[in-house]
DRENLUMNU-317180 format. One record per residue: x, y, z of N, C-alpha, C in turn. Coordinates in nm, 4 decimals, decimal comma, always signed. Layout:
<nodes>
NODE        nc1        nc2        nc3       cac1       cac2       cac3        cc1        cc2        cc3
NODE          X          Y          Z          X          Y          Z          X          Y          Z
...
</nodes>
This chain:
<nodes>
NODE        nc1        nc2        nc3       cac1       cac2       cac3        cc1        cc2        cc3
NODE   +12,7101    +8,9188    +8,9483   +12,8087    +8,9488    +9,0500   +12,8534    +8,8161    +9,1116
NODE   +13,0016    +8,7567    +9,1399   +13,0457    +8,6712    +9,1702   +13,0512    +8,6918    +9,3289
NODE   +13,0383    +8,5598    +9,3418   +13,0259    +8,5524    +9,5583   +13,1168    +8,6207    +9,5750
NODE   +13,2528    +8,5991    +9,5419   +13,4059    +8,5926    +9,5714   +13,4055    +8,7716    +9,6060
NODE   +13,3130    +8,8899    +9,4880   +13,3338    +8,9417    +9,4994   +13,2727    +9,0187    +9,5833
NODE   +13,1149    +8,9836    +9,5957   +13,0709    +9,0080    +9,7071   +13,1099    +8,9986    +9,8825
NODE   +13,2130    +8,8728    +9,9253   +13,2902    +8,8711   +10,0028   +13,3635    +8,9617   +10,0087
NODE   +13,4374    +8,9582    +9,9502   +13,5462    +9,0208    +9,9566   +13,5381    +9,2112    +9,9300
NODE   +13,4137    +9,2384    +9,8681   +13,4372    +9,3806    +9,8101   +13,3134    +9,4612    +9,9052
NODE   +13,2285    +9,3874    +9,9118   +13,0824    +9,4170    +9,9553   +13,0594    +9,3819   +10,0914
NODE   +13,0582    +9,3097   +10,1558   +13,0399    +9,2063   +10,3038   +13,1113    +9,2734   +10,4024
NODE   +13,2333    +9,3599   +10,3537   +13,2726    +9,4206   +10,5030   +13,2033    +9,5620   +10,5091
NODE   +13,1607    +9,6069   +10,3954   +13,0872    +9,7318   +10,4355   +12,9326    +9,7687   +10,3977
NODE   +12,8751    +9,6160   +10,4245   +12,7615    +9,6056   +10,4365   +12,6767    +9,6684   +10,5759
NODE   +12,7321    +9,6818   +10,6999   +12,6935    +9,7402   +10,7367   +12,6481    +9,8700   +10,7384
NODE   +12,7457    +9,9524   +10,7075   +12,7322   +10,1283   +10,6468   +12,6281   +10,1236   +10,5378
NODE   +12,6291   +10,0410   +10,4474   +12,5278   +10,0354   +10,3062   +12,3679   +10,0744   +10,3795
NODE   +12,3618    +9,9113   +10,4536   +12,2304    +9,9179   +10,5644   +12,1855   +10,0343   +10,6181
NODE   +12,2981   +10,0831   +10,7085   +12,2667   +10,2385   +10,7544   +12,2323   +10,2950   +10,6425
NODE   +12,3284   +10,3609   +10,5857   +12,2785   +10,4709   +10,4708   +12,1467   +10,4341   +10,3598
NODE   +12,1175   +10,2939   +10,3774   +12,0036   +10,2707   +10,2768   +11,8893   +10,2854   +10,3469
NODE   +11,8736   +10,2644   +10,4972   +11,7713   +10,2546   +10,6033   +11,7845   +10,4167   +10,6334
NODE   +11,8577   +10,4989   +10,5925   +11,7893   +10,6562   +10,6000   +11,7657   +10,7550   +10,4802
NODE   +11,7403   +10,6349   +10,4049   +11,6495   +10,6962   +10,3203   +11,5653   +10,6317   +10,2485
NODE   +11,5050   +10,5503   +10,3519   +11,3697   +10,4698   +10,3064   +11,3137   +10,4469   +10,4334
NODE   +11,1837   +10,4304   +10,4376   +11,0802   +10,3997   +10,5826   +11,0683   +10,2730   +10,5744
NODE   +11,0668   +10,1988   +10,4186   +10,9760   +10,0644   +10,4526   +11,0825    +9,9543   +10,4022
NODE   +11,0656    +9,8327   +10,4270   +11,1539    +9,7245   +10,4035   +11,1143    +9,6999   +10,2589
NODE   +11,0562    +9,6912   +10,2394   +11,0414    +9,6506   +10,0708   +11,1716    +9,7693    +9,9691
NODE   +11,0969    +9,8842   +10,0183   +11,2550    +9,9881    +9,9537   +11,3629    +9,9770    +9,9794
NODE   +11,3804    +9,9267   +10,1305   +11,5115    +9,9026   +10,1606   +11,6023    +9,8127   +10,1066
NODE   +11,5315    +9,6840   +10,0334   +11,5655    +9,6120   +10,0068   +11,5859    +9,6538    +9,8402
NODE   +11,5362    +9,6988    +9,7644   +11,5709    +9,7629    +9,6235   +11,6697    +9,8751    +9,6554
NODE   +11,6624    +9,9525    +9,7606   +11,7825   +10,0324    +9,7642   +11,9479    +9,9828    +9,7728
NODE   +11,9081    +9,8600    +9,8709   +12,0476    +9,7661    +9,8712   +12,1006    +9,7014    +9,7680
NODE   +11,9759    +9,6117    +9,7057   +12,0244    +9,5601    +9,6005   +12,0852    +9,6220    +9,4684
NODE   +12,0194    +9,7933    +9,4571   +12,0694    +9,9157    +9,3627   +12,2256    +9,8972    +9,4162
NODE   +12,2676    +9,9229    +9,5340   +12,3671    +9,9670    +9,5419   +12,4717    +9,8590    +9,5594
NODE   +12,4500    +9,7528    +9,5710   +12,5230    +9,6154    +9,5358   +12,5712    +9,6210    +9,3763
NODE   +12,4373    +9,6289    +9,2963   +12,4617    +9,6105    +9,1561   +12,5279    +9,6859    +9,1337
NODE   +12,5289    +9,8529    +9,1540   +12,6367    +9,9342    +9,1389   +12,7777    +9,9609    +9,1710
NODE   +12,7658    +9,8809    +9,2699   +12,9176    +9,8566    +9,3426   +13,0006    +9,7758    +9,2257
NODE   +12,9563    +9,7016    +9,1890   +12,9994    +9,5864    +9,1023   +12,9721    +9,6229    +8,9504
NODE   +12,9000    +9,6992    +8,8960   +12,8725    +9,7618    +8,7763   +13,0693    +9,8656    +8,7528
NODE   +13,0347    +9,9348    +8,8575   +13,1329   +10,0667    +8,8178   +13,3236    +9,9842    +8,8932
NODE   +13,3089    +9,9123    +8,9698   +13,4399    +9,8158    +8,9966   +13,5344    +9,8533    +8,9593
NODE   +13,5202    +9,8752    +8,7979   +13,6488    +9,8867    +8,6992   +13,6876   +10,0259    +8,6831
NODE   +13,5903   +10,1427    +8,7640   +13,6236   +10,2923    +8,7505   +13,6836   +10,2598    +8,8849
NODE   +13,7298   +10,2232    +8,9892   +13,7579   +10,2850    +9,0868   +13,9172   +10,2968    +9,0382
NODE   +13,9775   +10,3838    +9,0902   +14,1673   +10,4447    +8,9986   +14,2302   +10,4757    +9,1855
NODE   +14,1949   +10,4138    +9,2498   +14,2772   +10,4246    +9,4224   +14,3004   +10,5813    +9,4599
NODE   +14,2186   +10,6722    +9,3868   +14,2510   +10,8180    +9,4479   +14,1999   +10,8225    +9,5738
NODE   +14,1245   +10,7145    +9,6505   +14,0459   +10,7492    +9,8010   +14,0435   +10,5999    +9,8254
NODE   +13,9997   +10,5781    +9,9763   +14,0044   +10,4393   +10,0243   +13,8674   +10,3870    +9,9254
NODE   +13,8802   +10,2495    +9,9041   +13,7401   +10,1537    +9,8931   +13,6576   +10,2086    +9,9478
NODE   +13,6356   +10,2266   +10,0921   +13,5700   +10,2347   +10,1873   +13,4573   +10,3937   +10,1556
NODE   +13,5803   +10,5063   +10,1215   +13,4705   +10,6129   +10,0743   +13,4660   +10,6164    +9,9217
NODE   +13,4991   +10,4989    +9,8771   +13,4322   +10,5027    +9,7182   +13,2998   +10,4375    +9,7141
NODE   +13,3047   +10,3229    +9,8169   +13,1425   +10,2703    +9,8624   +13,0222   +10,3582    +9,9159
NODE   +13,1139   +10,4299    +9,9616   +13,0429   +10,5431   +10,0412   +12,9452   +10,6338    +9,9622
NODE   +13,0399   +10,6694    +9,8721   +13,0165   +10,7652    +9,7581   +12,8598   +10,6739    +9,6832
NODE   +12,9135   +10,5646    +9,6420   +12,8002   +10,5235    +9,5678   +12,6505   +10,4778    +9,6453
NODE   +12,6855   +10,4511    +9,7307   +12,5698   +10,4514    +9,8210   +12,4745   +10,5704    +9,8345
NODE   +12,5477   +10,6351    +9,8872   +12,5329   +10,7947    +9,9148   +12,4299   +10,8446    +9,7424
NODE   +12,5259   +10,8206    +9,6312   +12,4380   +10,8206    +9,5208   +12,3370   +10,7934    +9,5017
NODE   +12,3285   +10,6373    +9,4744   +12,2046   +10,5356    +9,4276   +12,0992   +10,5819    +9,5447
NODE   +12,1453   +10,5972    +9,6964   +12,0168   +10,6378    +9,7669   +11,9377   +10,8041    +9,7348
NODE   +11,9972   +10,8843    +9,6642   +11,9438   +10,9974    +9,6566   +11,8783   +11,0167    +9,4825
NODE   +11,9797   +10,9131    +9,3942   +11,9164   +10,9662    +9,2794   +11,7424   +10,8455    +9,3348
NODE   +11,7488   +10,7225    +9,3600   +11,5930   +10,6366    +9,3635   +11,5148   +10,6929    +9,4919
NODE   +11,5591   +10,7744    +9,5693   +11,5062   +10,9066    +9,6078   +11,4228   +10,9978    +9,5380
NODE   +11,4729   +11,0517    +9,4420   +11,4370   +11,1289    +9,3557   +11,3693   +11,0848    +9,2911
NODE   +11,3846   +10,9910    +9,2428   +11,3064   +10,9246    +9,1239   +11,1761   +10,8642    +9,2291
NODE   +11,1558   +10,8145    +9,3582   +11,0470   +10,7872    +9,3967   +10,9751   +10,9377    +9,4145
NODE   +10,9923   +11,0269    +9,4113   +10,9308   +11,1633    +9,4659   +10,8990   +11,2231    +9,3571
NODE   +10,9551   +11,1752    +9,1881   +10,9703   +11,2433    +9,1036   +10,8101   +11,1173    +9,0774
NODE   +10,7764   +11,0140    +9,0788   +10,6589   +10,9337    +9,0400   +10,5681   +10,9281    +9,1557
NODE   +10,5600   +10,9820    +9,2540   +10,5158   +10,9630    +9,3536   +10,4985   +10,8173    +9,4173
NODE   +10,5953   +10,7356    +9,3965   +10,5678   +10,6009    +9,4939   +10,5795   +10,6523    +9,6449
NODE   +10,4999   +10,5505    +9,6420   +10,4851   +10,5107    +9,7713   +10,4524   +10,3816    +9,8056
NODE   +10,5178   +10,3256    +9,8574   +10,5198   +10,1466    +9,8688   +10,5092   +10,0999   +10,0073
NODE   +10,3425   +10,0346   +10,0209   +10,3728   +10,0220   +10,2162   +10,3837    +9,8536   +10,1598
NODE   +10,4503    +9,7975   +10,1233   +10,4541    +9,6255   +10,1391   +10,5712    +9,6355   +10,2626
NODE   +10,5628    +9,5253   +10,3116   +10,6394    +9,5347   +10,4036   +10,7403    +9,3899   +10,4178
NODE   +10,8314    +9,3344   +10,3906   +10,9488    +9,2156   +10,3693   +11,0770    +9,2380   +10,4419
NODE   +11,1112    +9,0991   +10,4934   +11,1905    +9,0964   +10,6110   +11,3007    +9,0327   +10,6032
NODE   +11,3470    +8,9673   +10,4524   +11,4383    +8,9073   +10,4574   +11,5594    +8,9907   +10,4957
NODE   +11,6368    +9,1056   +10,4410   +11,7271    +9,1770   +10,4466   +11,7985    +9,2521   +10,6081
NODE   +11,6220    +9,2534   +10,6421   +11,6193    +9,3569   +10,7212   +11,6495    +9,3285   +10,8852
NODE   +11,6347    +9,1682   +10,9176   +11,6784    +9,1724   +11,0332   +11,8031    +9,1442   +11,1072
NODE   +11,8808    +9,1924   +10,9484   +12,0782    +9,2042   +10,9995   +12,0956    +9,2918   +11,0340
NODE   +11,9908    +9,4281   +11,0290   +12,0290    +9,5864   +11,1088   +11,9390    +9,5739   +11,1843
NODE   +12,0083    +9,6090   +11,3365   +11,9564    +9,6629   +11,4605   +11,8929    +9,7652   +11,4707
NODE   +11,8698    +9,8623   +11,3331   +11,7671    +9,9318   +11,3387   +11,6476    +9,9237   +11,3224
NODE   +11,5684    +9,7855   +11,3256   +11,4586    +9,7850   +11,3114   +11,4303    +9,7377   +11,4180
NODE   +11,4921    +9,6623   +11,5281   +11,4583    +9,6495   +11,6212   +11,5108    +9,7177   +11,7867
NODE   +11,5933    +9,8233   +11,7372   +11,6442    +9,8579   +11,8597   +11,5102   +10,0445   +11,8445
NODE   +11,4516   +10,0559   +11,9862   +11,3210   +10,1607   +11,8872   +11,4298   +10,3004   +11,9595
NODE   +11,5171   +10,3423   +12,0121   +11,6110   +10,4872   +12,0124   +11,6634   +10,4293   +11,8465
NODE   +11,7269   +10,3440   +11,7989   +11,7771   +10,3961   +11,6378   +11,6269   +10,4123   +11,5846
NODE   +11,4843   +10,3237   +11,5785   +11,4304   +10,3571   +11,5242   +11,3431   +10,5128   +11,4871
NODE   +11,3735   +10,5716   +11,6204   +11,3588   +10,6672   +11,6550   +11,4495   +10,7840   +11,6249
NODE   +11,5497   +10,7415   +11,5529   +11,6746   +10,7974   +11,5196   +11,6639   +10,8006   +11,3427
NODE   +11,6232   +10,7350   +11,3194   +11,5803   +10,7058   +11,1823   +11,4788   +10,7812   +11,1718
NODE   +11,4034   +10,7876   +11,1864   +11,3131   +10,8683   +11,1653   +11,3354   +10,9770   +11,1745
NODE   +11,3824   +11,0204   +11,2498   +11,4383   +11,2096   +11,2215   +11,5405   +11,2091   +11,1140
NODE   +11,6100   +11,1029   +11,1281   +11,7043   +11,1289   +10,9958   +11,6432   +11,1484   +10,8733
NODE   +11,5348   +11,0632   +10,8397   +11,4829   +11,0463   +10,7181   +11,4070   +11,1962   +10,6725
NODE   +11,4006   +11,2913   +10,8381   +11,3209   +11,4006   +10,7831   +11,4259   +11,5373   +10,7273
NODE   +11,5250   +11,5123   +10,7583   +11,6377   +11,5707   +10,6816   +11,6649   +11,6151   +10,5578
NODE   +11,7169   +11,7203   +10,5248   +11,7664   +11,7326   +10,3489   +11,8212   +11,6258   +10,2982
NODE   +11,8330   +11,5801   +10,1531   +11,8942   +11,4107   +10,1127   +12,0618   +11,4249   +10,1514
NODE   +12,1544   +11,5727   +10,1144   +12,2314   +11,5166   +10,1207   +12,3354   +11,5292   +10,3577
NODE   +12,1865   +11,6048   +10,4342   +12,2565   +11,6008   +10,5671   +12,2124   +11,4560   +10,5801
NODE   +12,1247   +11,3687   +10,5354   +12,1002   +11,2622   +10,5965   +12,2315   +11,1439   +10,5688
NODE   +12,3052   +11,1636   +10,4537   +12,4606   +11,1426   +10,3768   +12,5591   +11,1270   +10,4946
NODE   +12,5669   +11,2893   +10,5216   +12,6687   +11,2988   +10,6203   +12,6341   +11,2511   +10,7674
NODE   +12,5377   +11,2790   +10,8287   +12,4916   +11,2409   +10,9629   +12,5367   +11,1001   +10,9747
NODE   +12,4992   +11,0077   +10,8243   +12,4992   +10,8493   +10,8758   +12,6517   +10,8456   +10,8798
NODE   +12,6645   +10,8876   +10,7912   +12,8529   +10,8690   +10,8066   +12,9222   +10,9258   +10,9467
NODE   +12,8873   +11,0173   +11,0171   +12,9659   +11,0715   +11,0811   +12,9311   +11,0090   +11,2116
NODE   +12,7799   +10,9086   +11,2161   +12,7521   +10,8254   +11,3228   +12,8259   +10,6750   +11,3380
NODE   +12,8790   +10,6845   +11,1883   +12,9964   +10,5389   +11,1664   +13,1570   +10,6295   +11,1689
NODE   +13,1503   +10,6877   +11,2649   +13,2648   +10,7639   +11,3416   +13,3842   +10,7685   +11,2162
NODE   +13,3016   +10,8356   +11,0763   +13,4158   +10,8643   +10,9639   +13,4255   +10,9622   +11,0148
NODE   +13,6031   +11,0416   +10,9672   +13,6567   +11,1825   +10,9958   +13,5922   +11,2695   +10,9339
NODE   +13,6164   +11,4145   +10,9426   +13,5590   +11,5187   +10,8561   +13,6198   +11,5048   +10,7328
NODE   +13,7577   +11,4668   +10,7077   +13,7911   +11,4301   +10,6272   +13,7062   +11,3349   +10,4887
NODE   +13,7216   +11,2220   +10,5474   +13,6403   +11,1141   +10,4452   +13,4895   +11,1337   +10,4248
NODE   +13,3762   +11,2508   +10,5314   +13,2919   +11,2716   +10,4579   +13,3158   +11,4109   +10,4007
NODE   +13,3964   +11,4776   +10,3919   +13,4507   +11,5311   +10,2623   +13,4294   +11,5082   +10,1573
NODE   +13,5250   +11,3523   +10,1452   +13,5769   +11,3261   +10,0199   +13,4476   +11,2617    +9,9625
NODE   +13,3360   +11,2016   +10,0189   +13,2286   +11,1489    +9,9941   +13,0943   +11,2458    +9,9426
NODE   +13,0932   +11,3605   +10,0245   +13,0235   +11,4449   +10,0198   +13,0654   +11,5877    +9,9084
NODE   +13,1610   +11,5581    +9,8960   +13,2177   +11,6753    +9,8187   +13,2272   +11,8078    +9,8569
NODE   +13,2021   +11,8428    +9,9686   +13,2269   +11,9286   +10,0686   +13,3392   +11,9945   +10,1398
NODE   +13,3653   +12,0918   +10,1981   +13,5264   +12,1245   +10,2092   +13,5554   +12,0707   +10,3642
NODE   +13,6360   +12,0121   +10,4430   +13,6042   +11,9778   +10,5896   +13,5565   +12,0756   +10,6981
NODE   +13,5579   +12,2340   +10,6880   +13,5063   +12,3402   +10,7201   +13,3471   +12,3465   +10,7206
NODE   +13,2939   +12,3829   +10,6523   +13,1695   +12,3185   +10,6188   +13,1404   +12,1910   +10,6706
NODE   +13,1954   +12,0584   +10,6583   +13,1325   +11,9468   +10,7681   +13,1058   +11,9832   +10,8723
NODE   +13,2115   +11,9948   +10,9427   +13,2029   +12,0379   +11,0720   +13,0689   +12,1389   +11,1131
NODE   +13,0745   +12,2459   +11,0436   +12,9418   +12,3540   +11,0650   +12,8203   +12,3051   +11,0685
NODE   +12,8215   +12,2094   +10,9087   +12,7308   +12,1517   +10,8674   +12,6482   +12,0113   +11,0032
NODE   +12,7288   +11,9810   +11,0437   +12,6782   +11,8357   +11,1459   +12,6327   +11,8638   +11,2806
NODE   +12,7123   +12,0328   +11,3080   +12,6781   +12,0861   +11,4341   +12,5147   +12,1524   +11,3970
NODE   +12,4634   +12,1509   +11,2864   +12,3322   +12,2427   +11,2578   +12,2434   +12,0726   +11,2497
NODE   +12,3196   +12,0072   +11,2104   +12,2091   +11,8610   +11,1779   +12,1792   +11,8009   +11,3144
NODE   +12,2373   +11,7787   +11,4079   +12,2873   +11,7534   +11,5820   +12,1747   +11,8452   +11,6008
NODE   +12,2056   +11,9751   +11,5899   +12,0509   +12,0452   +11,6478   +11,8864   +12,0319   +11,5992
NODE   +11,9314   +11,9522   +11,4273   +11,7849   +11,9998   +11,3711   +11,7300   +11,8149   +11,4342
NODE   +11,8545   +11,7399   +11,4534   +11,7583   +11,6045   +11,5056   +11,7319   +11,6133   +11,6600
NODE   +11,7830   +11,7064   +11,6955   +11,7051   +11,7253   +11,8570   +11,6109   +11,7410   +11,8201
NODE   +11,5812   +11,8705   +11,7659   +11,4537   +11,9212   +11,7253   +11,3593   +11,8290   +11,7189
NODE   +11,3704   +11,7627   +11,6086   +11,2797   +11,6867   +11,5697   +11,2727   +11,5730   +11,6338
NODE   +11,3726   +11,4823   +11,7541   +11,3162   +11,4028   +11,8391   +11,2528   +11,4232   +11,9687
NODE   +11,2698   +11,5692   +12,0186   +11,2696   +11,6277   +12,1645   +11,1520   +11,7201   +12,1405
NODE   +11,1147   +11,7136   +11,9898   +10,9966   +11,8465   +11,9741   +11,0592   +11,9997   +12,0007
NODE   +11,1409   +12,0277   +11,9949   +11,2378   +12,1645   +12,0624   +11,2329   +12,2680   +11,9330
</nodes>
C-alpha cells in the first residue's frame, strides 16, 4: 500500500475504522490486527469501488466486514489473546476516556451486526448511510437503534 494512498484514501476515516475496530475487540493486540485487516482491505478491493455510494460508506461497509468475519473466525478457533500493545491505540480516546470505555464495553456485548450500526450512528451517520452499509431498510434502523439505546442502558445502568 502506497503512503499517497493511505493519505489520501485511509487517514480521513481513520477515525470511524478505530471506533468500529475498538467494538469489536477488548484487547489492543486485536485491535491492532483488526485495523491493519481493514487497511489491507481497503486497498486490496480499491479497484471494486464503481461510485454507487460515498467512499465514506464503502469504508464503512468494509470495516463493518473484516470486523465481523475475524470475529467469527476468533469464536470459530476460540482465541483469545490477552497480550496487550500500545502503539495504535493511543490515537483513540477510547482507551483513555473510562464513560467511552465504559461505552465500549456494552457495545462489545451486543449482536455483531447492532454493534455496526450503534458505532455508526454515534459518528452522527443518517439512517440513510447506515442503510446503505448495513443493508437494512431505513425503517428498521430507526426501530433497530431505539432497541440498542435501550439494551446499552441495560447493560451500563444494570436495568
Amino acid at each position: 500500500m502506497s503512503e499517497d494512498f493511505y493519505i489520501k484514501f485511509i487517514l480521513p476515516y481513520k477515525g470511524m475504522i478505530i471506533k468500529l475496530c475498538r467494538a469489536y475487540t477488548d484487547n489492543e493486540f486485536d485491535f491492532e490486527d483488526y485495523f491493519q485487516e481493514v487497511c489491507l482491505q481497503i486497498w486490496r478491493s480499491k479497484d471494486n469501488f464503481r461510485e454507487q455510494s460515498k467512499w465514506s460508506t464503502w469504508i464503512y461497509r468494509i470495516t463493518l466486514n473484516v470486523c465481523m468475519t475475524m470475529l467469527k473466525k476468533q469464536k470459530k478457533h476460540g482465541a483469545i489473546n490477552g497480550f496487550v500493545h500500545n502503539d495504535l491505540i493511543t490515537e483513540s480516546e477510547a482507551f483513555t476516556d473510562e464513560e467511552l470505555q465504559m461505552l465500549y464495553m456494552a457495545i462489545r456485548k451486543l449482536p455483531e451486526v447492532d454493534k455496526g450500526i450503534i458505532v455508526l450512528y454515534l459518528e452522527d451517520k443518517s439512517y440513510k448511510e447506515i442503510a446503505e452499509v448495513s443493508g437494512l431498510n431505513i425503517t428498521t434502523i430507526g426501530a433497530r437503534i431505539n432497541r440498542i439505546k435501550t439494551k446499552l442502558k441495560a447493560i451500563i445502568y444494570g436495568k
